[in-house]
C-alpha positions in Angstrom: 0.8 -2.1 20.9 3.7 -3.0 18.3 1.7 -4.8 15.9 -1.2 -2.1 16.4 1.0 0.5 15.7 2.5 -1.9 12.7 -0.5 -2.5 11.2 -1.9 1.4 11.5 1.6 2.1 10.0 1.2 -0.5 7.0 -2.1 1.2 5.8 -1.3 4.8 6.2 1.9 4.0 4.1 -0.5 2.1 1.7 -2.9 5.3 1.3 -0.1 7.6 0.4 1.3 4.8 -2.3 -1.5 3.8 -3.9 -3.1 7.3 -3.6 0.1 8.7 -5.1 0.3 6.1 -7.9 -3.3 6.4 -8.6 -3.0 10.7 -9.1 0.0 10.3 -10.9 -1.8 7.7 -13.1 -4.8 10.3 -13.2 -2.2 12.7 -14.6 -0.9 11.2 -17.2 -3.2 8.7 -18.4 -6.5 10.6 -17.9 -4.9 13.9 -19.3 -5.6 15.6 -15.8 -2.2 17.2 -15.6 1.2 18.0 -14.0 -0.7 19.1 -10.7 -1.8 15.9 -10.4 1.2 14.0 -11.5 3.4 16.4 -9.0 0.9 15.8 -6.2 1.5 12.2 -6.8 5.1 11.9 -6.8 4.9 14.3 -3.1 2.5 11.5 -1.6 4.4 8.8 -2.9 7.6 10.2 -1.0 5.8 10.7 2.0 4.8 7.0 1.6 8.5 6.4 2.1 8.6 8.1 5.3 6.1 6.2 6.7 7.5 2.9 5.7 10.5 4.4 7.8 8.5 4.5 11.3 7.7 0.8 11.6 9.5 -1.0 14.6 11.2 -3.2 12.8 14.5 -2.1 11.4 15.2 -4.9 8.6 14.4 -2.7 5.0 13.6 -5.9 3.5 11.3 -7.3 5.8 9.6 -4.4 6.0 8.9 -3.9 2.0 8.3 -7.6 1.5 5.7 -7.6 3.8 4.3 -4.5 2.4 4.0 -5.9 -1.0 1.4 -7.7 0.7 -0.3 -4.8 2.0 0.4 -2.8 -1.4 -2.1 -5.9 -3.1 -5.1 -6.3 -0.9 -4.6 -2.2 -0.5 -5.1 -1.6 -4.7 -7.7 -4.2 -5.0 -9.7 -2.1 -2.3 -8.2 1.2 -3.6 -9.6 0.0 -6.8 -12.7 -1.1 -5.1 -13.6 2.4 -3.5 -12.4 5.0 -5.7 -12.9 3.6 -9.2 -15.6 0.9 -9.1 -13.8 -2.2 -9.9 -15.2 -5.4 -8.4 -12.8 -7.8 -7.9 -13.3 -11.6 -8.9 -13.0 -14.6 -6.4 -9.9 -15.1 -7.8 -8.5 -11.4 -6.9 -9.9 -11.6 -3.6 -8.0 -14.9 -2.7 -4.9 -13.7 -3.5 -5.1 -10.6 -1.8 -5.7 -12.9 1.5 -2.9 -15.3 0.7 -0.5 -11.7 0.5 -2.3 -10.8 4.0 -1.1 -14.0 5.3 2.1 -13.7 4.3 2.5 -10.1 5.8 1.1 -11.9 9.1 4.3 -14.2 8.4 6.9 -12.0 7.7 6.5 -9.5 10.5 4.5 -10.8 13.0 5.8 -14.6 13.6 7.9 -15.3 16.4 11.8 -15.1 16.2 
């Protein structure tokens, strides 16, 4: 149930980073404005929080794996909400980041 509730804790902390980055970038770059911007910045703090909540209690560990995460989580981000198709290349990369979250938090100690 740890790594379940790990894993379920990695990608709801990815939607409210990538979502956040993405309406702040919506704000300021599409001219969409400081609603956007400020809704942003509120998801990207609740992002913290949930990066809080996962069982293990080592900071780094837990945002070095999420880099991971944060990677395959954009491409797909990018993906779903604005249409980018990501090369071979992009797709491979995200896997090796996956693997290296799988390393980072879930090996044995």
């Amino acid at each position: 149930m740890t790594v379940t509730r790990s894993i379920i804790l990695f990608v709801v902390a990815a939607l409210f980073e990538i979502g956040g980055a993405w309406l702040v970038w919506q704000g300021l770059r599409e001219h969409k404005g400081w609603l956007w911007v400020g809704a942003g910045v509120i998801a990207l703090g609740i992002y913290g929080v949930f990066a809080t909540l996962q069982p293990d209690a080592n900071f780094g560990r837990i945002l070095a794996a999420y880099g991971g995460v944060f990677v395959a989580g954009s491409l797909a981000w990018g993906m779903i909400v604005d249409g980018f198709r990501p090369d071979r290349w992009d797709v491979v990369g995200a896997l090796i980041c996956l693997a290296g979250v799988g390393v980072i938090m879930y090996a044995p100690r």
